[in-house]
C-alpha positions as CSV (number, residue, x, y, z in Angstrom):
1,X,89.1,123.9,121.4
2,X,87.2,126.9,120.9
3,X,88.0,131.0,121.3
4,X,85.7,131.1,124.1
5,X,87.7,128.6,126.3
6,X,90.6,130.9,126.3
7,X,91.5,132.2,129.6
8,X,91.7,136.1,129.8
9,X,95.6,136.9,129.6
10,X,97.1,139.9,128.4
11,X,95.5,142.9,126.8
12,X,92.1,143.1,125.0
13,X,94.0,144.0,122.1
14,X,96.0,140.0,122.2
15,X,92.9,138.3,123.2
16,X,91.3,139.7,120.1
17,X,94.3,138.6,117.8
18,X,94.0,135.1,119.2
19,X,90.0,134.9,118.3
20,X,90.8,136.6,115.1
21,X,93.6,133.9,114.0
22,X,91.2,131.6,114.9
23,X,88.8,132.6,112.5
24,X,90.7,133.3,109.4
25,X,90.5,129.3,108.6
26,X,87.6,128.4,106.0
27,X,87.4,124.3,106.2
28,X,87.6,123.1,103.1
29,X,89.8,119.9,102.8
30,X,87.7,118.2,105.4
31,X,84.7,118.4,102.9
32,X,86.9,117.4,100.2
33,X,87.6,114.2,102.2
34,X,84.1,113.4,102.6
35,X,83.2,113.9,99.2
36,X,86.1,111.9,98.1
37,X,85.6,108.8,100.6
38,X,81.8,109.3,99.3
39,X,83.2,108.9,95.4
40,X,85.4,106.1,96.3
41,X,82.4,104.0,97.8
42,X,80.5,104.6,94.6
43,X,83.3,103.4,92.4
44,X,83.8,100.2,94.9
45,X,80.2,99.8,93.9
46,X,80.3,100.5,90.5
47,X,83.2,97.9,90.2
48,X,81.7,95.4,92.5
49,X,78.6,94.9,90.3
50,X,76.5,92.5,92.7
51,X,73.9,91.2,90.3
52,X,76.7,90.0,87.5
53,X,78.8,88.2,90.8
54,X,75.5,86.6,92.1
55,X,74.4,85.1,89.1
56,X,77.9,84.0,87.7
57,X,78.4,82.5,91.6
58,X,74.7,80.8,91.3
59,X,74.4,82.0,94.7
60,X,70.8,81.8,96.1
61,X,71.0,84.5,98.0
62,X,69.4,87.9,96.4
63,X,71.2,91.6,96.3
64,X,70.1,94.2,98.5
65,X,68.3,97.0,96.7
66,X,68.3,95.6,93.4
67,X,66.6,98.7,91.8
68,X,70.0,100.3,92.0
69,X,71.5,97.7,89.8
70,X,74.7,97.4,89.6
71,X,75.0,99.7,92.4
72,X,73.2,97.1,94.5
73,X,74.4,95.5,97.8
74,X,75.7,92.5,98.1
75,X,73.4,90.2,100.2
76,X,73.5,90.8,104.0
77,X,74.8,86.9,104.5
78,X,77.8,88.1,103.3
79,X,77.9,91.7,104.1
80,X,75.5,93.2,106.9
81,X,77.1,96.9,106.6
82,X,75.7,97.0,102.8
83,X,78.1,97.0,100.9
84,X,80.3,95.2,98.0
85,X,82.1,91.8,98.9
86,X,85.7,91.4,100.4
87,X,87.0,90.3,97.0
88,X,86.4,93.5,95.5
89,X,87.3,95.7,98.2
90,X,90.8,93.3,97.8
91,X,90.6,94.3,94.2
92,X,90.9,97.9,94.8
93,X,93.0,98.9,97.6
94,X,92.1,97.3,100.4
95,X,94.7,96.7,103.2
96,X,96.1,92.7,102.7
97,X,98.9,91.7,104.2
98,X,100.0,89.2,102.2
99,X,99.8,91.5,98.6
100,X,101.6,94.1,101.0
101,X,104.8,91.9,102.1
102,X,104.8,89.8,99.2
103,X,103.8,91.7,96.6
104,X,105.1,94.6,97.4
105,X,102.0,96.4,97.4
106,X,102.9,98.9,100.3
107,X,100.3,101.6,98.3
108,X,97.7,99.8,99.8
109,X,98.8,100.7,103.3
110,X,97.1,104.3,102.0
111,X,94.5,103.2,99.5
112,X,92.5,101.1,102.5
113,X,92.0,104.4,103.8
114,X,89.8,105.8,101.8
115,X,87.8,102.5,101.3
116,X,84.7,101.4,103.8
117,X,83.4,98.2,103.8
118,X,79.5,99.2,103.5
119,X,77.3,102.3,103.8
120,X,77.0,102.2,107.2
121,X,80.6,102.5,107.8
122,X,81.2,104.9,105.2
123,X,78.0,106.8,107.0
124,X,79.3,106.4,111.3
125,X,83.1,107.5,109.9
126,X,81.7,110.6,107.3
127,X,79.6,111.9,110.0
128,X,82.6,111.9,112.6
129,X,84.6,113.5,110.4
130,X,82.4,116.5,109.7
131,X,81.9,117.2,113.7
132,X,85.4,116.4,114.5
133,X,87.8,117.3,111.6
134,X,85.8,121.0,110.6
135,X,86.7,122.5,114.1
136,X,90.1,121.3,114.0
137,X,90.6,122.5,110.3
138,X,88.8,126.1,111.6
139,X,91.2,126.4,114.2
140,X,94.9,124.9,112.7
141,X,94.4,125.6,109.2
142,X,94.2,122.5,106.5
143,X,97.8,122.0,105.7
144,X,98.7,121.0,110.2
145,X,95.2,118.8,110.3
146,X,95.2,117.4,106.7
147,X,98.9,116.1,107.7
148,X,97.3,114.4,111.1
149,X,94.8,113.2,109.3
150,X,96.9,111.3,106.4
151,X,99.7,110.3,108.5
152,X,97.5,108.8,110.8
153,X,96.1,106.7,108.7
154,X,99.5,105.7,107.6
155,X,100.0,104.8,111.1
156,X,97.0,102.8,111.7
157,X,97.2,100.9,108.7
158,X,101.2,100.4,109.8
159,X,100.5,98.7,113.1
160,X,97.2,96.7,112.0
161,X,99.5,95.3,108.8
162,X,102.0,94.2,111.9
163,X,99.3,92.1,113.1
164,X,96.4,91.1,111.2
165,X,97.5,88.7,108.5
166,X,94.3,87.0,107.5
167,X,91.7,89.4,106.8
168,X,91.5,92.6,104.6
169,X,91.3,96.2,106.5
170,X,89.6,99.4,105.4
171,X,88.3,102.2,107.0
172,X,89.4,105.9,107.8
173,X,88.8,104.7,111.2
174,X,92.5,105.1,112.3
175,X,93.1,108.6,110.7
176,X,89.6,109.5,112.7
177,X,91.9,108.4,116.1
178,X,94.3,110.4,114.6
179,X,92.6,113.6,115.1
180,X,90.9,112.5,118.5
181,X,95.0,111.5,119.9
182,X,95.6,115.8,118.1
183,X,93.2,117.1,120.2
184,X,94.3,115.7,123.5
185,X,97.9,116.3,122.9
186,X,96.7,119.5,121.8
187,X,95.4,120.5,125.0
188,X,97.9,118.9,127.1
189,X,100.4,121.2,125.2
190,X,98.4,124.2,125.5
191,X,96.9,123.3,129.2
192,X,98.1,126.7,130.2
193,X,95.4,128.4,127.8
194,X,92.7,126.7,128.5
195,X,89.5,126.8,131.1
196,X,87.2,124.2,131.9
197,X,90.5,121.9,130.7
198,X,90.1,119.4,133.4
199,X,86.1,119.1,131.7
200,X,87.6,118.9,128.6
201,X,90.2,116.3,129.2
202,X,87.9,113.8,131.1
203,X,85.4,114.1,128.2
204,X,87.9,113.6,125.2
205,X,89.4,110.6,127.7
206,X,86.0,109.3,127.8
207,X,85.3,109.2,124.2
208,X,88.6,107.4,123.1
209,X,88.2,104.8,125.8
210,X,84.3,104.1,124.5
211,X,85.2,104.0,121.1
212,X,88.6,102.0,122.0
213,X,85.9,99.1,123.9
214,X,83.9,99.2,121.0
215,X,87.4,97.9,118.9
216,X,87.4,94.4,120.9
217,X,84.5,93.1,119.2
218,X,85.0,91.0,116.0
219,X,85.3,92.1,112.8
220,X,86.8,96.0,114.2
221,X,90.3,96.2,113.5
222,X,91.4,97.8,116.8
223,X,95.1,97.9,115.9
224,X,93.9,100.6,113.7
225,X,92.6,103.0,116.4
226,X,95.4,102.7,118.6
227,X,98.2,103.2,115.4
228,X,96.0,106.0,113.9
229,X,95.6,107.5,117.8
230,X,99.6,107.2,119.2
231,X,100.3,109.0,115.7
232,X,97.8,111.5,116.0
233,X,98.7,112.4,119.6
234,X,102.2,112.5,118.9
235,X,101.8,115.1,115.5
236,X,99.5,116.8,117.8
237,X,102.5,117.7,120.2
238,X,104.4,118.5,116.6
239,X,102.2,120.7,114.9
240,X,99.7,121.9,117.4
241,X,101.4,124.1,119.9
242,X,100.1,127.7,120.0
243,X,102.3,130.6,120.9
244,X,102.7,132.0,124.2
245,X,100.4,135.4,124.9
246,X,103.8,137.8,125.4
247,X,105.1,136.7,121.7
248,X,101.7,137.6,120.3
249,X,101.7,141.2,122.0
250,X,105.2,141.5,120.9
251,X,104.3,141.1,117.5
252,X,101.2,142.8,117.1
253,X,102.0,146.5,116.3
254,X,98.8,147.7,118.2
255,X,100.4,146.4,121.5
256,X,103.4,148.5,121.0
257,X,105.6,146.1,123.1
258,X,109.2,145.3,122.4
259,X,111.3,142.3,124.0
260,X,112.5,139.0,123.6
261,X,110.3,136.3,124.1
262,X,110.4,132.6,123.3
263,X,107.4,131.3,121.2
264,X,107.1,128.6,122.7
265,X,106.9,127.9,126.1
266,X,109.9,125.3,127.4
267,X,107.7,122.2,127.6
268,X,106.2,122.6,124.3
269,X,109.6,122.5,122.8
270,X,110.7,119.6,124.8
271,X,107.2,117.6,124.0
272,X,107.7,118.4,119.8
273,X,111.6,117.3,120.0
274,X,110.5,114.2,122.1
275,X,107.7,113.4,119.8
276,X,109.2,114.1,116.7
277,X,112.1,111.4,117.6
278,X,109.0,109.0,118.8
279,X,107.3,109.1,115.3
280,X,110.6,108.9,112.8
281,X,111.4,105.8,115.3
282,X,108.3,104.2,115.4
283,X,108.1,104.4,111.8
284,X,110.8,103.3,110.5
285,X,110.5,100.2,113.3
286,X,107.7,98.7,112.1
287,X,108.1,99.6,108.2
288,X,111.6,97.4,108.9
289,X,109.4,94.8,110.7
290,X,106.4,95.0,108.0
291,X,108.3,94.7,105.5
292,X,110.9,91.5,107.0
293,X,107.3,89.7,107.1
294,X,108.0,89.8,111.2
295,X,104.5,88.3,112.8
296,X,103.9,90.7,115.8
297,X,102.0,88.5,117.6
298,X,105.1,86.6,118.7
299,X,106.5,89.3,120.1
300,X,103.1,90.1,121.6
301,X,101.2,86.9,122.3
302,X,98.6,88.9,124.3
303,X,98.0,91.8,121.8
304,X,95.7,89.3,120.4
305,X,92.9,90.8,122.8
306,X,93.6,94.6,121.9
307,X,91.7,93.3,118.9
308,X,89.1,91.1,119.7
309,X,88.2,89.7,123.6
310,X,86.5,86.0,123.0
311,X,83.5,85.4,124.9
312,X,80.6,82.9,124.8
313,X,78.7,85.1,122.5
314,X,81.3,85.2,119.7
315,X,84.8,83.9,118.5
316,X,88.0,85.8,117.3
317,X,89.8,85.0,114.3
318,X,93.2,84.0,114.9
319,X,96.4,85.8,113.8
């Protein structure tokens, strides 16, 4: 949320601190992300080497873009978002349940995040990053939202391990939820600040339910989104509270105002103790169950269609 949909409280002299505060925030770790999700898919490339795999497969099919050569797609048979093949995206981090209970590969649960299956994923998740993540960074500073954004990826990759077994996961998709679930706790917990908040609210409502629909079509791993977003919502309520207006004054010297005020208002403190317990439980639940090899869908047999709703148009993979 920006300066200008502050309401008017206090003196000029507080309202100015605020929008000052506000400012003093250079984003630079969510261009660092970027550019390091953007290496990441050039080393997935690099690795995956399409021509070499093509003709040692004697697969008819041709790479896409072969003037980039070994940097070429593979063909769109096999991946329409253009990019490398699953087996190398398995080779290098990507999230597999199997290597992660078994194996005891529980590093992928973080690599996967930082892979994307082809350039247009890499592309529709850089670009929501830059409009999303840079305000937030602006506003909260890059240790609160580079702590969203990381555990919420945790998350996501947490509850999709819980349920999809036969298919590899990657994506920053569920750290992206993350920040969307900050932002609405965020201005739940700071409603009182706010104008327009009812505006605000519906909008940021509207936009995770559209991109939540968009998760039950094949091939999205939906459990994803919703991990990445309950964890972001919840660190939101942790690490995004602002102070109240009177704690400001009493500590800016300009104000010249002396008293003892909480800085936080009563519900904020109730909403970060609340959530705080939420996430150290909900972790270390379904870390316990990940890692027992428990099969979520039989404690869940209709979670299947979170995922993936079958219609005549297209099947779901089963669990």
């Amino acid at each position: 949320m920006s300066a200008q949909d502050i309401e008017g409280k206090g003196s000029a002299e507080t309202s100015y601190a605020v929008e000052e505060r506000e400012r003093n925030w250079l984003s630079w770790l969510i261009p660092v992300f970027v550019l390091a999700n953007v290496v990441m898919f050039v080393v997935l490339m690099y690795f995956n080497n399409c021509p070499k795999h093509i003709r040692s497969r004697g697969d008819d099919d041709k790479c896409v873009a072969r003037f980039l050569g070994r940097f070429s797609f593979q063909p769109l048979s096999q991946n329409p978002l253009f990019g490398p093949s699953s087996s190398t995206l398995e080779r290098l981090g990507g999230l597999n349940w199997e290597k992660v209970v078994h194996q005891h590969q529980g590093w992928r649960l973080i690599s996967c995040i930082w892979l994307h299956a082809g350039l247009l994923h890499l592309l529709a998740n850089m670009l929501s990053l830059v409009f999303i993540g840079i305000r937030l960074e602006q506003n909260f500073g890059f240790v609160r939202i580079g702590t969203i954004y990381l555990l919420s990826g945790f998350g996501g990759s947490v509850l999709s391990a819980l349920f999809i077994r036969n298919s590899i996961s990657v994506g920053a998709s569920g750290a992206l939820f993350g920040l969307l679930g900050a932002m609405l706790s965020e201005l739940i917990t700071n409603w009182s600040i706010y104008t327009n908040k009812i505006a605000a609210l519906l909008t940021l409502i509207v936009i995770v339910v559209i991109n939540l629909g968009v998760g039950i079509l094949p091939h999205v791993d939906n459990f994803a989104h919703i991990g990445g977003f309950l964890t972001g919502i919840l660190l939101g309520f942790i690490l995004l509270p602002r102070p109240q207006f009177e704690w400001l004054e009493r500590h800016n010297p300009a104000a010249g105002i002396r008293g003892v005020t909480p800085k936080y208002k009563g519900y904020q403190y109730v909403l970060l103790v609340v959530s705080l317990g939420l996430l150290i439980v909900g972790f270390s639940v379904g870390l316990v169950m990940l890692f027992r090899g428990v099969n979520a869908y039989e404690r869940c047999h209709w979670c299947r269609y979170v995922s993936c709703v079958p219609t005549s148009k297209w099947k779901c993979d089963g669990a």
